[in-house]
C-alpha positions as CSV (number, residue, x, y, z in Angstrom):
1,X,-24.7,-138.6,143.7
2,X,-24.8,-134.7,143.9
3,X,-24.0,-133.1,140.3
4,X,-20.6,-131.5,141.9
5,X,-19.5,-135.1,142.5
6,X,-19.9,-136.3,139.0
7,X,-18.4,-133.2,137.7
8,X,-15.4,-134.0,140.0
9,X,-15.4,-137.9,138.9
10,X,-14.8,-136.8,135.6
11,X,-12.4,-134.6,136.2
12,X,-10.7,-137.1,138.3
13,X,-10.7,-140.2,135.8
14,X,-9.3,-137.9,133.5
15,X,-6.6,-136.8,135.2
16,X,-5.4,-139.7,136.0
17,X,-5.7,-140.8,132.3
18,X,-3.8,-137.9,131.2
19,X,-1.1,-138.4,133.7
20,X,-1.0,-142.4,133.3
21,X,-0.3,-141.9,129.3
22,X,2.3,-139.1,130.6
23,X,4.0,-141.8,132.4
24,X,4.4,-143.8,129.8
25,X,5.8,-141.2,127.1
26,X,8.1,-140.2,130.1
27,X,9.5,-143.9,129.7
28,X,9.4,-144.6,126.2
29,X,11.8,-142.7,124.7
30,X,14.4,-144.4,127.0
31,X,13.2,-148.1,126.0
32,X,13.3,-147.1,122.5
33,X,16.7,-145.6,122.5
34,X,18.0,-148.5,124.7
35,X,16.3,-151.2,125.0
36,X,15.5,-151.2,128.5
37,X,14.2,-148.6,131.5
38,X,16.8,-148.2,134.2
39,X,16.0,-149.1,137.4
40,X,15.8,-146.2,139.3
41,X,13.6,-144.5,136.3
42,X,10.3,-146.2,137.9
43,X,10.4,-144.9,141.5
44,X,11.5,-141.0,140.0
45,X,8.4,-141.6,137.8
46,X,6.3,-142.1,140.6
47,X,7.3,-139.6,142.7
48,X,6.8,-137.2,139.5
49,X,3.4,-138.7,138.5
50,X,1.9,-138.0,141.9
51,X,3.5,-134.8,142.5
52,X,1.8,-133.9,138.7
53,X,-1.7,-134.8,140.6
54,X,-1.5,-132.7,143.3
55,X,-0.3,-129.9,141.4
56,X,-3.7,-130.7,138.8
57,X,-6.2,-131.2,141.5
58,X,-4.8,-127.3,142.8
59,X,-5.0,-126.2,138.9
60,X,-8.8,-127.8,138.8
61,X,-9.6,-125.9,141.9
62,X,-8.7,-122.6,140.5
63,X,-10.4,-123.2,137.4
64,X,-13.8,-124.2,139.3
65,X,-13.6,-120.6,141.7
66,X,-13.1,-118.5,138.8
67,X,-15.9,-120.3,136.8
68,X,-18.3,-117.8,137.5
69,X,-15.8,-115.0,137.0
70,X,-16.0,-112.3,133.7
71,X,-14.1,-114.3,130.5
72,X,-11.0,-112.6,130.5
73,X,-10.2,-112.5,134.1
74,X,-11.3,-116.6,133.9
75,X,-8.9,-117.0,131.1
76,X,-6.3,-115.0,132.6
77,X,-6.0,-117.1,136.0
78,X,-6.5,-120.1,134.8
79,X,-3.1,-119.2,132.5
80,X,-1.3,-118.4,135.4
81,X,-2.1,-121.1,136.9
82,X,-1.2,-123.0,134.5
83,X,2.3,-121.6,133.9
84,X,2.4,-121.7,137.7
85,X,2.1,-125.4,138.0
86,X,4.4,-126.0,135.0
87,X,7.2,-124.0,136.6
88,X,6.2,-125.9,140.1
89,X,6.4,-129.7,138.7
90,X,9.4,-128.3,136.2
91,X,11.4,-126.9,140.0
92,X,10.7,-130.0,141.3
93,X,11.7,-132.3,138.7
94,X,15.1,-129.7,138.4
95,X,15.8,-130.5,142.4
96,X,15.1,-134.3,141.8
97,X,18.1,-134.3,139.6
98,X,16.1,-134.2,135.9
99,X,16.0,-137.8,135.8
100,X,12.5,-137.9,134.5
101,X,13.2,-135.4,132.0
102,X,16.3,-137.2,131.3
103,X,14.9,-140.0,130.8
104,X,11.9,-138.2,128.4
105,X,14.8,-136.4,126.0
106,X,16.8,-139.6,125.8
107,X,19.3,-138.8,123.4
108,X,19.5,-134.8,124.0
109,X,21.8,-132.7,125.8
110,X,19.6,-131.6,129.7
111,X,21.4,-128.9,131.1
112,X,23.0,-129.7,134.4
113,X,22.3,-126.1,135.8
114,X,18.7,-126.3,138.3
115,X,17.4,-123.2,136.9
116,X,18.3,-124.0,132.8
117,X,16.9,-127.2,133.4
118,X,13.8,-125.8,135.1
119,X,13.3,-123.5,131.9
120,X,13.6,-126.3,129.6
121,X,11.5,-128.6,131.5
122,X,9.0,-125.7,131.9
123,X,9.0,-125.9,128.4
124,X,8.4,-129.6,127.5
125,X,5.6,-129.4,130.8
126,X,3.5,-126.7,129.9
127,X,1.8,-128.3,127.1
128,X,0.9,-130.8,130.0
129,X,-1.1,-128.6,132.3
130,X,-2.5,-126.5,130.0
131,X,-4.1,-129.5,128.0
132,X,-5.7,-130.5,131.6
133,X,-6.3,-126.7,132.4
134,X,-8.4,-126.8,129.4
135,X,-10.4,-130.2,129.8
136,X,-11.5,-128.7,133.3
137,X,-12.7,-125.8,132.1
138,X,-14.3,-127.1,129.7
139,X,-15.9,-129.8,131.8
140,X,-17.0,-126.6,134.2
141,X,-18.4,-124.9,131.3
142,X,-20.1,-128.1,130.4
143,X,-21.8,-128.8,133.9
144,X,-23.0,-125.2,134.1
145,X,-24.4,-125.3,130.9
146,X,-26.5,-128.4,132.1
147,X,-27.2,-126.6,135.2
148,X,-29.0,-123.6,133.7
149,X,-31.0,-125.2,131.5
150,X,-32.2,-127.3,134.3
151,X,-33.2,-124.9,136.1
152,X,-35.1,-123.3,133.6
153,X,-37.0,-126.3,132.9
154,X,-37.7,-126.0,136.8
155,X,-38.7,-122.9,136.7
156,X,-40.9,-123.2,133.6
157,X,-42.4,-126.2,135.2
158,X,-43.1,-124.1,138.3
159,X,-44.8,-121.3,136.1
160,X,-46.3,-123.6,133.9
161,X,-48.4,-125.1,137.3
162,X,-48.8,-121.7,138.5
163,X,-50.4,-120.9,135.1
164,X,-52.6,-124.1,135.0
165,X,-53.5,-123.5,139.0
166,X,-54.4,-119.4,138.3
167,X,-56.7,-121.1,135.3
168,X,-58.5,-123.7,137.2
169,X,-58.8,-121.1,140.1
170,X,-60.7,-119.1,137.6
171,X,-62.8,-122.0,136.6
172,X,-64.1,-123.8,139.4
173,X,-65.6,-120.6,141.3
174,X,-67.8,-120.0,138.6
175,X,-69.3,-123.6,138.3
176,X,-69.6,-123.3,142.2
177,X,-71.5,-119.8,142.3
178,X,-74.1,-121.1,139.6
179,X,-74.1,-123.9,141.3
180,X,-75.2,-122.0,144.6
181,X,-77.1,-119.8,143.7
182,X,-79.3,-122.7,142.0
183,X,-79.5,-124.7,145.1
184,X,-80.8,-120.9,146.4
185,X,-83.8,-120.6,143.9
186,X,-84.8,-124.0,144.4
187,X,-85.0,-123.7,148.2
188,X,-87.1,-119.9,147.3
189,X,-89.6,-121.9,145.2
190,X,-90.4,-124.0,147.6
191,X,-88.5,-127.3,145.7
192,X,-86.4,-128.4,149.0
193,X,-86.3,-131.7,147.9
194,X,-84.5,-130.8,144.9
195,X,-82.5,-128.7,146.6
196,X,-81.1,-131.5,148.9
197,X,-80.8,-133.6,145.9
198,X,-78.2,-130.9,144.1
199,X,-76.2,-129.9,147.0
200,X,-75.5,-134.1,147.4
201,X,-74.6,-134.4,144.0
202,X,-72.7,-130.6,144.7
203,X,-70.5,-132.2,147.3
204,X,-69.6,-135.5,145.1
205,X,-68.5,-133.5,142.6
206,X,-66.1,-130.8,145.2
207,X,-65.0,-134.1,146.5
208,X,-63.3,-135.6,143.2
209,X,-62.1,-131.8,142.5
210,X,-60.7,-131.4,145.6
211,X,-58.8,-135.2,145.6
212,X,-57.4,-133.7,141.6
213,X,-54.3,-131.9,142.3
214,X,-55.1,-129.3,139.2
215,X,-52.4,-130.4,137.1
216,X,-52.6,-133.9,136.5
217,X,-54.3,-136.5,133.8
218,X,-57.3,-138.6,134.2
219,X,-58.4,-141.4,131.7
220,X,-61.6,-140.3,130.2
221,X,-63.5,-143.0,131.5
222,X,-62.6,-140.9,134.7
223,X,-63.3,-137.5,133.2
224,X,-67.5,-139.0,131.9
225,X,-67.6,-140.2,135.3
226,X,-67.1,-137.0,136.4
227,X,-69.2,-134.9,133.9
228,X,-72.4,-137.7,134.8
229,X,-72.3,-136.2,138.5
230,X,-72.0,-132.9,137.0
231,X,-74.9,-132.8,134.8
232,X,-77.0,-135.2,137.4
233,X,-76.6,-132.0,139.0
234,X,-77.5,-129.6,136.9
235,X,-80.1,-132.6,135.5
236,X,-82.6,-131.0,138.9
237,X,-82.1,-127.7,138.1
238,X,-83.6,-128.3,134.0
239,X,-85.4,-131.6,134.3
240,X,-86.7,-132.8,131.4
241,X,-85.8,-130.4,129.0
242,X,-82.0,-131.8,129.2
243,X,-81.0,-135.3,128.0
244,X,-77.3,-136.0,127.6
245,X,-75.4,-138.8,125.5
246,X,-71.9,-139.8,125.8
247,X,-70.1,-141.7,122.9
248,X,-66.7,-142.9,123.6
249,X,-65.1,-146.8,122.1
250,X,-64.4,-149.0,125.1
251,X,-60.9,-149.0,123.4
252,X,-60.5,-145.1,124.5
253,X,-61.5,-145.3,128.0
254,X,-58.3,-145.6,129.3
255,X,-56.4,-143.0,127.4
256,X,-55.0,-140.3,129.5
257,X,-56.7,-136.3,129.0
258,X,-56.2,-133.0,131.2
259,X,-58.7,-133.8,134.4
260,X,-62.0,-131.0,134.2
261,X,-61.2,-130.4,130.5
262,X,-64.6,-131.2,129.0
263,X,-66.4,-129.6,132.0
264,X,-66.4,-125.7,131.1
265,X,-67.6,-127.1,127.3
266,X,-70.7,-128.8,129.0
267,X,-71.1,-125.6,131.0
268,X,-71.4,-123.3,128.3
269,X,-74.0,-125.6,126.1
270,X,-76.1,-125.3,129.8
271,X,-75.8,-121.7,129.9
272,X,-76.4,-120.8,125.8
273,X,-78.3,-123.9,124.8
274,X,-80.4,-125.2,127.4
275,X,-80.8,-122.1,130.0
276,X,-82.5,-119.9,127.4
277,X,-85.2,-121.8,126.4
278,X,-87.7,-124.5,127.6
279,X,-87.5,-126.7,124.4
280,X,-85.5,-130.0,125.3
281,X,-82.0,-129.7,124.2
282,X,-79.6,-132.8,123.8
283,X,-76.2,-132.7,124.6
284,X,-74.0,-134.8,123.3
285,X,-69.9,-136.0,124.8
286,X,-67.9,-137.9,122.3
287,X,-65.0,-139.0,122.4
288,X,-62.8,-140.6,119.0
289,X,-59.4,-141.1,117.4
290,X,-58.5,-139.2,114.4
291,X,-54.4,-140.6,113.4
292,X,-52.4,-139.8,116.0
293,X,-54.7,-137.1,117.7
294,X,-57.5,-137.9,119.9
295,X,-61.2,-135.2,119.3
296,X,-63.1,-134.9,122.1
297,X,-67.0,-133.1,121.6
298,X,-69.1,-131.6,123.1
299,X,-72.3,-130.6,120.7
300,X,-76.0,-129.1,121.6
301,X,-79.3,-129.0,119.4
302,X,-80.2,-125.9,121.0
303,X,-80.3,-123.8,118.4
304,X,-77.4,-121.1,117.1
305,X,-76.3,-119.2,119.7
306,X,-77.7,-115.5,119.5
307,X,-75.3,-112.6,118.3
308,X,-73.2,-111.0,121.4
309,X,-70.2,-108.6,121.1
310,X,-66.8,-110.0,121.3
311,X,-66.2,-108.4,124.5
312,X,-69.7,-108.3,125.6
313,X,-71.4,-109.2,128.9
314,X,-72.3,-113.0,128.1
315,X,-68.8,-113.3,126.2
316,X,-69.5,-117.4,125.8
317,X,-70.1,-117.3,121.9
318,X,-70.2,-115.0,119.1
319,X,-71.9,-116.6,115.2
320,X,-70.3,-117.5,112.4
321,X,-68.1,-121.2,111.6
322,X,-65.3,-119.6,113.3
323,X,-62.5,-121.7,115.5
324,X,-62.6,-117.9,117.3
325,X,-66.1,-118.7,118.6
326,X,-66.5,-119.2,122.3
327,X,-64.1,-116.1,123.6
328,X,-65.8,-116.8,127.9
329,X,-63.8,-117.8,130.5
330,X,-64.9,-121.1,130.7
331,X,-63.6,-121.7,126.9
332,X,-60.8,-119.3,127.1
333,X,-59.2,-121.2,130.0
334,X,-59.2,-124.7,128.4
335,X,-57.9,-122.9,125.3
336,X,-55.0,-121.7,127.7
337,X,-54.9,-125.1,128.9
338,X,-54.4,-126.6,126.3
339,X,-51.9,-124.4,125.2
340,X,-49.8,-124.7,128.0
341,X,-49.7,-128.6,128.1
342,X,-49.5,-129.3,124.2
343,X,-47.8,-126.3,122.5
344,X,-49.5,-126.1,119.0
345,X,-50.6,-129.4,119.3
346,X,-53.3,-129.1,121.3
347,X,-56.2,-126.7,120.8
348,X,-59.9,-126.1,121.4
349,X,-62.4,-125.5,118.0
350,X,-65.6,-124.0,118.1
351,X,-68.3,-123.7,115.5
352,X,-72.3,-123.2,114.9
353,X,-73.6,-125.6,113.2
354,X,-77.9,-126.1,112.0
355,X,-79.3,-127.1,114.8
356,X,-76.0,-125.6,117.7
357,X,-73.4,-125.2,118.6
358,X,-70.6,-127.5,118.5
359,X,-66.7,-127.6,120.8
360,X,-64.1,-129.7,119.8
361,X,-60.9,-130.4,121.8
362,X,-58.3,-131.7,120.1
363,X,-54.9,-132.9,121.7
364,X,-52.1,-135.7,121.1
365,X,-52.5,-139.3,122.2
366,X,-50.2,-140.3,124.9
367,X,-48.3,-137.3,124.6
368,X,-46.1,-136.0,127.5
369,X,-47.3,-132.0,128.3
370,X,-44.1,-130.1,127.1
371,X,-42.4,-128.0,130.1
372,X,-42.3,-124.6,128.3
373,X,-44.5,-121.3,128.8
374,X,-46.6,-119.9,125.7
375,X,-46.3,-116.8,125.4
């Protein structure tokens, strides 16, 4: 059913309301006064009732063309249209004879004249059309109310994916270049093997980011799965001096996280903790409940990172126990990420710690990602 339709059902069951309670306060007064309706009273009733339809279902059309009109020209025609139909039904009723408004002022003098008895009934009518003049603007207003803020949940959906697709755009070209350009030195040193090796574990990896459609959730069980064909890759390029742990309860598996969230955390403890240097570094992927947030980590031993400028060429991480450590793309876009989907709920902490460096992302369990842009 199209959103015009149920405005219009509305509209309709209420007409037919008012009109049906009309009906009977056009009766009542006569049963009260004597007893008993008259016998013609039900078919001039009738006639009334359903020429008081029509003359609403014109009024409601009026009031929906000049919905999108400026307030005072909407006000003004939907008063004259108003008055119009009151005069209209009030003629009618006049030419019937005034039965039905003899029958409503049981016990007053109705002047015989059609036009006197037109202005009176005018009188007793307008009340009527204007009380459904303003139930259908108000329903109007109502509907495109509901309308407009629909839309701009549709279009901050829209933006919100365009925002999430620009970030992952971003991202996965610059996994992809190292990637290459590994797969390029190993070939120059004569280590073809290895080469092969990475560009098979390359194209398992492009294959489950090409089936992800950049906006949706994985379960984390998915998301370790994915970082172990990651890191197998990268596991030829630095051999032995990498070993990698993942901690996560069997419990958590199964809870839902942003898909490629953790990924640009394990690539910057490859690039600042294990690149430089050709001590073995241990990464370690955790993954645990804290209330009603879940923390997933991604820590090194490699050492603190060294001192760069905010904006300077490596950009990854700066010192100091800062949540503002970590300013790259790679961090900066799960920041935004996170951001987008969780509001202020969902964030990304960095800090040095002894022996590293240390990521944490921390976002809502089970939450639904809100459909609003961050400034």
């Amino acid at each position: 059913m199209t959103r015009a339709h149920s405005l219009g059902g509305q509209a309709a069951r209420l007409t037919l309301g008012v009109w049906l309670f009309t009906a009977i306060l056009f009766v009542m007064p006569s049963l009260i006064a004597t007893g008993h309706m008259p016998a013609f009273a039900a078919g001039y009733v009738a006639i009334d009732i359903v020429m008081g339809i029509g003359l609403s279902v014109l009024l409601y059309r009026v009031a929906a063309r000049l919905q999108e009109s400026r307030e005072f020209a909407r006000i003004a025609g939907v008063f004259a249209a108003v008055c119009a139909a009151a005069f209209v039904f009030s003629l009618f009723d006049s030419w019937l004879g005034g039965e039905v408004v003899r029958l409503f002022m049981k016990g007053h003098r109705v002047p015989e004249e059609v036009l006197h008895m037109t202005v009176s009934n005018f009188i007793s009518f307008s009340w009527l059309f204007g009380l459904l003049g303003t139930i259908y603007v108000i329903l109007q207003t109502n509907q495109a109310v509901r309308e407009r803020d629909l839309q701009l949940a549709e279009a901050r959906s829209l933006a919100q994916t365009a925002q999430l697709t620009a970030l992952r755009l971003q991202l996965n070209p610059h996994f992809l270049f190292n990637t290459l350009n590994a797969i390029s030195s190993l070939i120059v040193t004569g280590r073809n093997r290895d080469g092969e090796k990475m560009l098979s574990r390359l194209c398992d990896f492009l294959r489950t980011a090409l089936m992800s459609d950049g906006r949706g959730s994985v379960s984390i069980g998915e998301e370790l799965d994915m970082l172990q064909t990651y890191l197998e890759i990268e596991s030829i390029r630095f051999g032995d001096r990498l070993t990698v742990e993942f901690v996560c309860p069997d419990a958590l598996l199964d809870l839902p996280i942003p898909n490629f969230i953790l990924q640009p955390l394990v690539e910057n403890a490859l690039k600042h903790a294990v690149a430089p240097t050709s001590k073995p570094v241990i990464i370690r992927v955790a993954a645990r409940q804290e209330g009603s947030d879940l923390l997933l980590s991604v820590t090194d031993n490699g050492g603190p990172p060294r001192k760069t400028p905010a904006n300077g060429p490596s950009g990854e991480t700066g010192t100091g126990p800062s949540t503002s450590l970590g300013t790259g793309v790679g961090l900066a876009n799960t920041r935004r990420r996170l951001e987008v989907l969780y509001g202020a709920r969902g964030r990304l902490e960095t800090m040095v710690h002894d022996e590293g460096f240390l990521a944490i992302v921390r976002l809502p369990i089970n939450a639904t990602p809100k459909l609003e842009l961050v400034a």
